[in-house]
Structure formats: C-alpha cells, structure tokens
TORKOL-693312 format. One record per residue (C-alpha): residue in three letters; chain; x, y, z. Coordinates in Angstrom, 3 decimals, decimal comma. Example, Ala and Ser with C-alpha at 12.3 -4.5 7.8 and 13.67 -1.06 7.14 Angstrom:
BEGIN
+------+------+----------+----------+----------+
| code | unit |        x |        y |        z |
+------+------+----------+----------+----------+
|  ALA |    A |   12,300 |   -4,500 |    7,800 |
|  SER |    A |   13,670 |   -1,060 |    7,140 |
+------+------+----------+----------+----------+
***
This chain:
BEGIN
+------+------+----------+----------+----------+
| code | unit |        x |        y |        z |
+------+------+----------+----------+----------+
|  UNK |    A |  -17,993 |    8,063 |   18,208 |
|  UNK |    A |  -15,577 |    6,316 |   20,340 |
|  UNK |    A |  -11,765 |    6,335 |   20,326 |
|  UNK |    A |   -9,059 |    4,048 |   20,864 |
|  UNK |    A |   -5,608 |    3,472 |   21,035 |
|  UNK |    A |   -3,619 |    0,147 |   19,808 |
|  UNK |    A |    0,198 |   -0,191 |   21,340 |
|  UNK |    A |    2,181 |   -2,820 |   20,735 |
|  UNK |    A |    5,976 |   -2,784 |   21,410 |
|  UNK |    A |    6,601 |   -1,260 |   17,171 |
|  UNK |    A |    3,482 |    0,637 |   16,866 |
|  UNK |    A |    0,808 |    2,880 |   18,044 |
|  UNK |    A |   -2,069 |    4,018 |   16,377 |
|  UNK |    A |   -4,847 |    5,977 |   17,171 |
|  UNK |    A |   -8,753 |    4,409 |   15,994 |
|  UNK |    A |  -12,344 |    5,204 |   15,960 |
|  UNK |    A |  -15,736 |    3,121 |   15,372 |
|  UNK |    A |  -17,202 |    5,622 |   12,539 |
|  UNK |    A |  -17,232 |    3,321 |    9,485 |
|  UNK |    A |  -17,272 |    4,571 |    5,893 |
|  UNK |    A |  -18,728 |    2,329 |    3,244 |
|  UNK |    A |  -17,316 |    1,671 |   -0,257 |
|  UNK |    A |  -19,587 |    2,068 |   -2,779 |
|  UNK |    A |  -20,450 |   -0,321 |   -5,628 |
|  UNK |    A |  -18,858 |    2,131 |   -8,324 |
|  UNK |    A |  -15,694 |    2,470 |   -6,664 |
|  UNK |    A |  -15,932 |   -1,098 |   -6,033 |
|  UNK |    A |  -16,142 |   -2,355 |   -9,742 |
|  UNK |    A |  -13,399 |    0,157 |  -10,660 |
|  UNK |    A |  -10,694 |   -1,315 |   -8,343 |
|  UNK |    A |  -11,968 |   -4,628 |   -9,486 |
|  UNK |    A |  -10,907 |   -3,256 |  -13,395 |
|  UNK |    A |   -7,819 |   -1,811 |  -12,270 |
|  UNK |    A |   -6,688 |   -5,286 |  -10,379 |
|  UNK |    A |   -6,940 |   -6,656 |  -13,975 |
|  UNK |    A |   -5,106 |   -4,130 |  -15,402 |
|  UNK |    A |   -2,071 |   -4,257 |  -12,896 |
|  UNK |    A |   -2,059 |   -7,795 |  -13,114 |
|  UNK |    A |   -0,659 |   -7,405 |  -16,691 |
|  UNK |    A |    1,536 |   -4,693 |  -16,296 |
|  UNK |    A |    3,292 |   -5,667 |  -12,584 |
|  UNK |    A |    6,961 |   -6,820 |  -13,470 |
|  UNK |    A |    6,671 |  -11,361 |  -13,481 |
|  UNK |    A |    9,218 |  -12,739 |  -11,009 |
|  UNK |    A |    9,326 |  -16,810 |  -10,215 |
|  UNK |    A |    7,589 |  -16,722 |   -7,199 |
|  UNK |    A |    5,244 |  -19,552 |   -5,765 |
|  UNK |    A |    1,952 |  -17,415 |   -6,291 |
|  UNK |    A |    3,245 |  -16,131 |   -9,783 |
|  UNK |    A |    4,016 |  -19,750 |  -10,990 |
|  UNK |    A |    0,981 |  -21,704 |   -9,587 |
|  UNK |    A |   -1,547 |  -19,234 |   -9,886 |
|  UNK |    A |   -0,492 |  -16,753 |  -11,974 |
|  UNK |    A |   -0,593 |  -13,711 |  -10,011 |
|  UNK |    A |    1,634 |  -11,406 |   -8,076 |
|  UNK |    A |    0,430 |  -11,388 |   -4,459 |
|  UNK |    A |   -2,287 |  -13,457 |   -2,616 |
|  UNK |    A |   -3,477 |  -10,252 |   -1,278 |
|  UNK |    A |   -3,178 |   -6,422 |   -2,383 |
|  UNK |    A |   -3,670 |   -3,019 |   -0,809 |
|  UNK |    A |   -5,032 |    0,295 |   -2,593 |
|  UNK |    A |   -4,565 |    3,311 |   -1,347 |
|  UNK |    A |   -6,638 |    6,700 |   -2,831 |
|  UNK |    A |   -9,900 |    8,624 |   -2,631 |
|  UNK |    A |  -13,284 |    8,415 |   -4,488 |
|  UNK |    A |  -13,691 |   11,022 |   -6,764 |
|  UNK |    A |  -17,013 |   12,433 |   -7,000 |
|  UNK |    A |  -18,323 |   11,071 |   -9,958 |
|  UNK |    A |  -18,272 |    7,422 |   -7,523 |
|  UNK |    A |  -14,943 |    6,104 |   -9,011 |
|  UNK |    A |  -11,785 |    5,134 |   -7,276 |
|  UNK |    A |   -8,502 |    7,533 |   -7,951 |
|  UNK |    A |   -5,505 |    5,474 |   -7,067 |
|  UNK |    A |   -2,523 |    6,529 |   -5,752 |
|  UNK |    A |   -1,412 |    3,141 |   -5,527 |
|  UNK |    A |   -1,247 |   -0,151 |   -5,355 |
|  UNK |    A |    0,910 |   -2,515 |   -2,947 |
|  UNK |    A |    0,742 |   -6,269 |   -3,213 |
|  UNK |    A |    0,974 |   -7,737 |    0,170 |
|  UNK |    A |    0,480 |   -4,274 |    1,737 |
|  UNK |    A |    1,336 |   -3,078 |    5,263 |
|  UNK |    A |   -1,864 |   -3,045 |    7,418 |
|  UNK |    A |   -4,057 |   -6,376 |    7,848 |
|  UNK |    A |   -2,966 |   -6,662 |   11,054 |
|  UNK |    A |   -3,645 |   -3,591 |   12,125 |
|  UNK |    A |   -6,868 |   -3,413 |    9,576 |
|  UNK |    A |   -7,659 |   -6,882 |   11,433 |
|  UNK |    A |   -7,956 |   -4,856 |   14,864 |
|  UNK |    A |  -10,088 |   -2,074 |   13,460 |
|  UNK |    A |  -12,410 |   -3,621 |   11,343 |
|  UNK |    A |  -14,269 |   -6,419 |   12,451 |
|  UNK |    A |  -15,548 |   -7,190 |    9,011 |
|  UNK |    A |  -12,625 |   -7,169 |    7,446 |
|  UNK |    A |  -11,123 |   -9,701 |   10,170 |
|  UNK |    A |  -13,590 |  -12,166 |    9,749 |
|  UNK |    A |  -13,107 |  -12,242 |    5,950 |
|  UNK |    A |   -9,061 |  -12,432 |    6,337 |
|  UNK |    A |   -9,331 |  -15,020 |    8,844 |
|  UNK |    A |  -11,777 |  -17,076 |    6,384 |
|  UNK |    A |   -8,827 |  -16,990 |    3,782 |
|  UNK |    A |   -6,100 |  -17,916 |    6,164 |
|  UNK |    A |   -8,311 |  -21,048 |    7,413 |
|  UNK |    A |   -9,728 |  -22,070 |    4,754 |
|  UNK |    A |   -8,724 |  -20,710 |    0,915 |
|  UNK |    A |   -4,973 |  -20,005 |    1,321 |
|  UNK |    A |   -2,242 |  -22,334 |    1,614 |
|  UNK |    A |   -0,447 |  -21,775 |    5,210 |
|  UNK |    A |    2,320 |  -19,544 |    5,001 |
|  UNK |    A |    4,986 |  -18,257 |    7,268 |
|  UNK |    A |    6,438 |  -15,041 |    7,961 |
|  UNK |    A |   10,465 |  -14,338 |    7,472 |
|  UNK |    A |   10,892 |  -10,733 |    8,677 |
|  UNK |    A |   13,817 |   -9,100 |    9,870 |
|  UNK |    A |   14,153 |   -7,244 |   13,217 |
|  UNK |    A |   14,479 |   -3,654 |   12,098 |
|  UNK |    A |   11,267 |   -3,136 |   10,492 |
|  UNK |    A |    8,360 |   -2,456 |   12,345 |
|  UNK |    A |    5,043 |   -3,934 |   10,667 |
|  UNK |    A |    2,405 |   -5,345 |   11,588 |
|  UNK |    A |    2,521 |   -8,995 |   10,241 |
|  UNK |    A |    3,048 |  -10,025 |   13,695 |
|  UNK |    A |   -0,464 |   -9,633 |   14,670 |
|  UNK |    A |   -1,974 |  -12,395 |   11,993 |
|  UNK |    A |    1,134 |  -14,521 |   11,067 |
|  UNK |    A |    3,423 |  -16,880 |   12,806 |
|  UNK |    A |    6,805 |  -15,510 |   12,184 |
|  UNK |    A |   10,143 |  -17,172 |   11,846 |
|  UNK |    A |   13,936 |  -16,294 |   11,342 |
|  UNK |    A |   15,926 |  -16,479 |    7,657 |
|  UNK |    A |   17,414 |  -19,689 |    9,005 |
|  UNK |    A |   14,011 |  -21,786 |    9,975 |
|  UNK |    A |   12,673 |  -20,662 |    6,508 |
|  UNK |    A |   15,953 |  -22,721 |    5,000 |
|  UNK |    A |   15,264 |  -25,735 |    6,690 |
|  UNK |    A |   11,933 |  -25,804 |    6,135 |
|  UNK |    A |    9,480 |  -26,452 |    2,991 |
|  UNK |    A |    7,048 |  -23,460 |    4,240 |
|  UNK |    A |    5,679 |  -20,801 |    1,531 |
|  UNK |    A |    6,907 |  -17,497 |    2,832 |
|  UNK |    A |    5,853 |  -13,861 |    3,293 |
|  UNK |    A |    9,267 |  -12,101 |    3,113 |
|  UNK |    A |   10,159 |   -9,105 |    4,798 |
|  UNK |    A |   14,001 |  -10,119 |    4,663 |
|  UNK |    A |   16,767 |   -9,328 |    2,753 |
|  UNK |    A |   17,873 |  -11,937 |    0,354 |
|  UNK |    A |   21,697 |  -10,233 |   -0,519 |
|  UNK |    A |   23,321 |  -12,169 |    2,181 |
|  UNK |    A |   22,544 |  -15,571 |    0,609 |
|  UNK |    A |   23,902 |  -17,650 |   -2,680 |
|  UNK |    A |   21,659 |  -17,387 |   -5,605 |
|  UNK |    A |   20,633 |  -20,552 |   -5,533 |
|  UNK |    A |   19,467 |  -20,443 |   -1,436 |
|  UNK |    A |   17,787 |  -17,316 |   -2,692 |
|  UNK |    A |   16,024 |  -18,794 |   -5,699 |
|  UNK |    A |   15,064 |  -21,825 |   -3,653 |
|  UNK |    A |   13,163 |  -18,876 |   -1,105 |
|  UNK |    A |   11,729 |  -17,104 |   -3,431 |
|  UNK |    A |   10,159 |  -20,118 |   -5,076 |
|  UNK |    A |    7,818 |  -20,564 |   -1,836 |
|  UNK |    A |    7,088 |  -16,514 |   -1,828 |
|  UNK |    A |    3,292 |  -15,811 |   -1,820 |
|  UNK |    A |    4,410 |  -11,823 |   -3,050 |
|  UNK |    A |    6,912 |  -10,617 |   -5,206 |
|  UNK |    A |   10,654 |  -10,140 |   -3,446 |
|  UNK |    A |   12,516 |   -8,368 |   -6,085 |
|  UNK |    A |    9,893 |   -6,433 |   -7,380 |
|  UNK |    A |    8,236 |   -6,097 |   -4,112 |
|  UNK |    A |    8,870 |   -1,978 |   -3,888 |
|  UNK |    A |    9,243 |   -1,188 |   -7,775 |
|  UNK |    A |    6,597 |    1,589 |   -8,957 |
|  UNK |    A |    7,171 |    0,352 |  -12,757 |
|  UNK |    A |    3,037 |   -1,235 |  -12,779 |
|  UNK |    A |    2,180 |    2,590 |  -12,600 |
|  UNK |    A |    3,651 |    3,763 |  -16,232 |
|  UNK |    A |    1,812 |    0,910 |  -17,842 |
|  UNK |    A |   -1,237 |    1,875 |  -16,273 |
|  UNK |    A |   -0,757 |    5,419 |  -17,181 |
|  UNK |    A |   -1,201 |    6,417 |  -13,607 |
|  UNK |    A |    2,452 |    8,283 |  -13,950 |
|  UNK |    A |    5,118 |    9,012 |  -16,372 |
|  UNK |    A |    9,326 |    8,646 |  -15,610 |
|  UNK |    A |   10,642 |   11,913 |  -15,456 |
|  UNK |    A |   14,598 |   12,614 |  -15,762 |
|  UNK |    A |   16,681 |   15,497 |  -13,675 |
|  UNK |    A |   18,126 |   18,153 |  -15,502 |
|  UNK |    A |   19,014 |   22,017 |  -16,065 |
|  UNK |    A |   15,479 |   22,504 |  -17,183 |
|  UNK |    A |   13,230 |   20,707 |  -14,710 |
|  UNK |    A |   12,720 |   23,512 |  -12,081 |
|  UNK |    A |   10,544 |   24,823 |  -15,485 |
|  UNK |    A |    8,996 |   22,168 |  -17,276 |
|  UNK |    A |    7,310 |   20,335 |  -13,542 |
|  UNK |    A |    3,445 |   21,193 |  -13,305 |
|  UNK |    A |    3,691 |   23,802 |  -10,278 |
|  UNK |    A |    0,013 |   25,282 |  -10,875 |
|  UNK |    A |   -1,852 |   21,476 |  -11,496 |
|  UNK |    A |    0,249 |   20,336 |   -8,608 |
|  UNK |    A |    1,595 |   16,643 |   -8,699 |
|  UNK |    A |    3,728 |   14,060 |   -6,653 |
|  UNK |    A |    7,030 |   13,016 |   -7,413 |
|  UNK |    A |    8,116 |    9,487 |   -6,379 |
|  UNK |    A |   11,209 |    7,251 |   -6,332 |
|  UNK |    A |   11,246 |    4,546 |   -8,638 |
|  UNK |    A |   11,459 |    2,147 |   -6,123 |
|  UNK |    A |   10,362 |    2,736 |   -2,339 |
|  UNK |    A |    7,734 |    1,594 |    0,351 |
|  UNK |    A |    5,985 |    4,139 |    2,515 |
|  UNK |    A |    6,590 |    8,020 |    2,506 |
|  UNK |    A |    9,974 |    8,079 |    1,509 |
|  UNK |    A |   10,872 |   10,569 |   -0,722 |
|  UNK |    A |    7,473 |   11,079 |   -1,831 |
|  UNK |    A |    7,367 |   14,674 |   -2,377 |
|  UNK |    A |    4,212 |   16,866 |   -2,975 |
|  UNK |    A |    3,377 |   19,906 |   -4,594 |
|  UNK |    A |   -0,288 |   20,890 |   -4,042 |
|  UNK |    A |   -1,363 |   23,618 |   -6,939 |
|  UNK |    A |   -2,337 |   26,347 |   -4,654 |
|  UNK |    A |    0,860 |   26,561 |   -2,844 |
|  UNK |    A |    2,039 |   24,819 |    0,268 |
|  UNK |    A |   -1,131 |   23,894 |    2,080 |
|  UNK |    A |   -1,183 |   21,317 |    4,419 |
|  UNK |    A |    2,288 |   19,761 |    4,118 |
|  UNK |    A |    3,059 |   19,791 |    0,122 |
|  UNK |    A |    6,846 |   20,008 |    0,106 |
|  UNK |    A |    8,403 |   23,471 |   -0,705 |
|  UNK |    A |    9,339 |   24,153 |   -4,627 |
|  UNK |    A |   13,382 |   23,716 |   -3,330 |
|  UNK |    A |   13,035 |   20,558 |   -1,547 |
|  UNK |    A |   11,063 |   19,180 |   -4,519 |
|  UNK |    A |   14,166 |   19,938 |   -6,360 |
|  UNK |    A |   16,932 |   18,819 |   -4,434 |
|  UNK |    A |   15,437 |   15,442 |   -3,976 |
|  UNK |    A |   14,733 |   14,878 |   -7,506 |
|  UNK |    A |   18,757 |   16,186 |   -8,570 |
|  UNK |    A |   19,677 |   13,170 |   -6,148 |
|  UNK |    A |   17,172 |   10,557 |   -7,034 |
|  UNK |    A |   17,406 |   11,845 |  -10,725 |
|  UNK |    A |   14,848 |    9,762 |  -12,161 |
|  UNK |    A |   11,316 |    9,695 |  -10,761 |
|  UNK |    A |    7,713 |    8,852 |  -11,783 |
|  UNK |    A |    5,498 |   12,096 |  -11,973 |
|  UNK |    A |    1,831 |   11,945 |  -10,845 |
|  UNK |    A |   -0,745 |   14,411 |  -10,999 |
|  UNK |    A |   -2,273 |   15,848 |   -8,125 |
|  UNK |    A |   -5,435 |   13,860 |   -6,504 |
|  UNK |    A |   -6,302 |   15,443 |   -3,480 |
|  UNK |    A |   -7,671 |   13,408 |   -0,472 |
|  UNK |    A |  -11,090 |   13,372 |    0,559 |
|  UNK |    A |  -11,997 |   15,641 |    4,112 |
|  UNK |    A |  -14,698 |   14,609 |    6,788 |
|  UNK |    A |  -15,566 |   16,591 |   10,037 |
|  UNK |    A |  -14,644 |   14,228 |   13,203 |
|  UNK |    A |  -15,309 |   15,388 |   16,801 |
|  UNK |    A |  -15,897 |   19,098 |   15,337 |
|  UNK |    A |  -12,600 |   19,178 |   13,222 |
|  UNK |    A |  -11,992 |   18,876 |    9,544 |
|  UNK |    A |  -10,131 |   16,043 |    8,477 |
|  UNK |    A |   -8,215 |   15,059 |    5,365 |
|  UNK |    A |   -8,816 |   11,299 |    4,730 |
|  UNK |    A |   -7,718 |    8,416 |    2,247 |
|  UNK |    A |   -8,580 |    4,570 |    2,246 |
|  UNK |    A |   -6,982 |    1,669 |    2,280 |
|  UNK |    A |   -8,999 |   -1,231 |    0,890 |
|  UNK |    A |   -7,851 |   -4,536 |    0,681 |
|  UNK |    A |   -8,284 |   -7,510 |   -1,756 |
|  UNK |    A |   -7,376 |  -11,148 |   -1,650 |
|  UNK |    A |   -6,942 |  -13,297 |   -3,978 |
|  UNK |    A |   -9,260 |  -16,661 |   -3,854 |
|  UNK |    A |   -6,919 |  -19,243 |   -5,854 |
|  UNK |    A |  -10,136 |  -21,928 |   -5,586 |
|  UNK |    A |  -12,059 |  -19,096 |   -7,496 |
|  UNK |    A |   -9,339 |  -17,391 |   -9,363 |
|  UNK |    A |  -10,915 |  -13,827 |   -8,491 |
|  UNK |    A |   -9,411 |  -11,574 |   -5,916 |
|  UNK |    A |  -12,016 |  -10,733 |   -3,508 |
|  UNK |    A |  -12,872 |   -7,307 |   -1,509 |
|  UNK |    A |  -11,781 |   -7,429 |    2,062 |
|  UNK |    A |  -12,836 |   -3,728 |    3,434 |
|  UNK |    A |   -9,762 |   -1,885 |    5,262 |
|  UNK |    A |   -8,965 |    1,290 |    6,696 |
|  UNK |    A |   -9,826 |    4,870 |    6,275 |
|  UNK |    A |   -7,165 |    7,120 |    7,478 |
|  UNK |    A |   -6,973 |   11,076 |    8,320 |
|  UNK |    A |   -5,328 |   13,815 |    9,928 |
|  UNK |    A |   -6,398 |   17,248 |   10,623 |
|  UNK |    A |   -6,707 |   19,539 |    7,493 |
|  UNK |    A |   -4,769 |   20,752 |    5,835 |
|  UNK |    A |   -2,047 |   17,860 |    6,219 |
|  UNK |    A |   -1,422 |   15,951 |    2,879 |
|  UNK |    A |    1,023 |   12,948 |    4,171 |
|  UNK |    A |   -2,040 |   11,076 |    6,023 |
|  UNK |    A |   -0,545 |    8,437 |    7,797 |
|  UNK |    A |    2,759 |    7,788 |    9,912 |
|  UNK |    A |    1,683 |   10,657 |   12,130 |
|  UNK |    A |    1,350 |   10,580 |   15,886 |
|  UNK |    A |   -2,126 |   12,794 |   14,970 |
|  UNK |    A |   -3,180 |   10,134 |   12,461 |
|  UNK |    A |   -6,254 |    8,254 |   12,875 |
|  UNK |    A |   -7,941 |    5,514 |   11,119 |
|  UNK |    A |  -11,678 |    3,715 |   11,341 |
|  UNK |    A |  -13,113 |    1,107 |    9,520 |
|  UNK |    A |  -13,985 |    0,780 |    5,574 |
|  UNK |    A |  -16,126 |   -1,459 |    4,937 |
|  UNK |    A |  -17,971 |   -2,810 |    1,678 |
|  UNK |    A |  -21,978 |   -3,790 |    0,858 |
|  UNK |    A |  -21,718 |   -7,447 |    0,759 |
+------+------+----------+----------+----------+
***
C-alpha cells in the first residue's frame, strides 16, 4: 500500500492507494434515499431547483454499510466538500466528474469567500462576489449573501446550481426519520439515550461543529463526555437527536482503523437520474469517532462496480 500526502496552501491531507468497493446493495439504497431527500429537502428558487427540479447538481453521503449490505447514513450534503480532493484520490471518480463538467453540466463558476478553506479550487474556476454581479454565470456559492439588497441577492441565487439558504439546514433528516428535534430543558440530562448512545446536532451547521457524540459504552474513542453533551445542548437548545451508527474499522499498515465513506452522486439533467460518482473512504486510528479534520486522518479511494 502506498502513501501520500496532498498540500496545498488551505489543506493537507494524508492518502493511500487501497480502494474499497461499494457494493450493489448499498448502492440501490442510496439511490432510494436520493429519492426520498429529494422530497423532503426545504425548495428554495434556485437555478437547479427551478429548471430541473432538484436541489444540487451533485450530492455527498457520508456513513457506513451495515452488515446486512445496506447503507446507514449519517448524512447527506448537496454540493458537498471533497470533489476536489476526491478528484486527486480517486482516479475513477475524476474521470466521471470531469465527464459531467465537459459534457452534461452547464458551466458554472465558483463565488467563494477568502476565509474558508475548501477545496473547490482544485476543479472550478473561481471568482469574487463582484464578477458574479456583472456577469450572467450560474454559480456555486460559498459567499455570504447578507451584505447585498434582496433583489442583488435574489438575482444570485437564481443562477445557484445548490441551495444558498438552505445550504447547511439539517431539516431533510426529520422527514426522513433519520432524527427527531429535541428541546433543552430541566429534564434532558434524564430522558437522552446514554446506554444506545446517539449524536446530537445543531439544526443548522457544516462540518464537525457542535456535533457531539455519546457512544453507549462510555467514552471510547472521542464520544464527548456526558457534561459537554449538556452544556452544548443548554446553549444551542434545540437539536436533532440521532441514534448511534458506529463506523466501520479496517486494519491498515498493522493498525486498526475506524473508517466512513464518502460517496458522491451527480445529477445528469439530460437523463434526469443522479448518477454514482465513487468518493472517499476516510479513517483514523481506533478508537477515534470524529473521522476526518484530523492531522492523523487518512482517506483512499471508494469506488463502485460499473
């Protein structure tokens, strides 16, 4: 197995060549749940949502085949972080994104501001809030739209090929039953599942943040400790509660891992079906549950049976 390393001025990330496979079951059970979240992910007036009646031209999932072959979700992100960095790992995977790009999607540019640090860069040309106002471009936005007038902002997000407003919200999960809301109070240090173990997540959020995990056995591996699970929910006083699903382990190099993937779709508007683009499988060392954002992370290539 050989390892690599990927710097850039934002990011570095640590990457092997051992490739994991998707299997068909998994496969056809994202494909279900796509449906589903298609229906239940808040409608905004975007370009994507108006002409082709969908929220994102491509989506990320991240969770863990369970045993029986199926695909536990943690979540879903539409537009998700990663296909450029997916694009450097997998070589399937960047053949099939750069097949869309050429020659199914309409161009698009992105509008990002200077503070975050994704990886869009890598496979889209990039330009500032101003450009994107003289311009007729459809947009990827990582930008915030407060400073403008509502109808500068309407007029962006009318070219948007993901949602903007909705972009972070977590609502999608309630109507897919994947978690419930959950409201702060007097009682709550009694009535949360400690001995199923569960995750508690902001309504609204992107990455790690505030994510906090309780594993049933105890603290694990980097579960979050029965008081700070407490004082974050008392400040973000509502929260969506999700049972436990544990991530999947595999020995690398002589060491057990703990590993989730990252499969990505994209969605074919000549078609009308969203098609499977491989990804990323990412791990670090057992017993750590918060996989990636870790200077020990590592990822490798997922990859499906065409």
């Amino acid at each position: 197995m050989r390892m690599q390393t990927y710097q850039n001025d934002n990011q570095m990330f640590t990457y092997c060549d051992a490739e994991l496979s998707i299997p068909e079951r998994a496969m056809q059970s994202m494909r279900d749940m796509i449906t589903q979240w298609q229906q239940h992910f808040p409608k905004e007036a975007t370009y994507v949502q108006e002409h082709f009646g969908v929220p994102s031209l491509s989506l990320r999932f991240d969770g863990v085949i369970h045993e029986d072959g199926t695909f536990l979700a943690y979540e879903v992100q539409p537009a998700g972080a990663g296909i450029g960095y997916a694009g450097i790992v997998n070589e399937q995977f960047r053949t099939i994104r750069d097949r869309f790009i050429h020659n199914i999607w309409p161009p698009f540019k992105l509008v990002q501001n200077t503070v975050l640090e994704l990886d869009e860069e890598l496979w889209l040309e990039r330009i500032t809030l101003e450009e994107a106002l003289q311009s007729d471009d459809l947009l990827q936005l990582r930008h915030p739209l407060q400073s403008l007038d509502g109808r500068n902002a309407r007029a962006i997000v009318a070219r948007s090929i993901k949602p903007v407003r909705f972009s972070i919200s977590k609502a999608y999960g309630e109507g897919l039953g994947w978690w419930k809301k959950v409201h702060y109070d007097e009682h709550s240090a009694d009535s949360l599942p400690w001995h199923e173990g569960f995750a508690l997540k902001p309504l609204w959020g992107w990455g790690a943040y505030d994510i906090m995990i309780s594993h049933p056995l105890g603290r694990p591996g980097g579960s979050a400790t029965r008081s700070q699970i407490l004082r974050t929910f008392e400040r973000q006083k509502d929260m969506y509660l999700q049972p436990f699903i544990a991530p999947m382990q595999k020995e690398i190099d002589g060491r057990m891992y703990n590993l989730i993937l990252r499969p990505f779709f994209g969605y074919n508007p000549h078609t009308a079906q969203w098609e499977p683009w491989g990804g990323t499988w990412n791990a670090r060392p057992a017993p750590a549950l918060r996989i990636h954002g870790s200077s020990d992370a590592i990822a490798g290539p997922l990859t499906f049976k065409s």
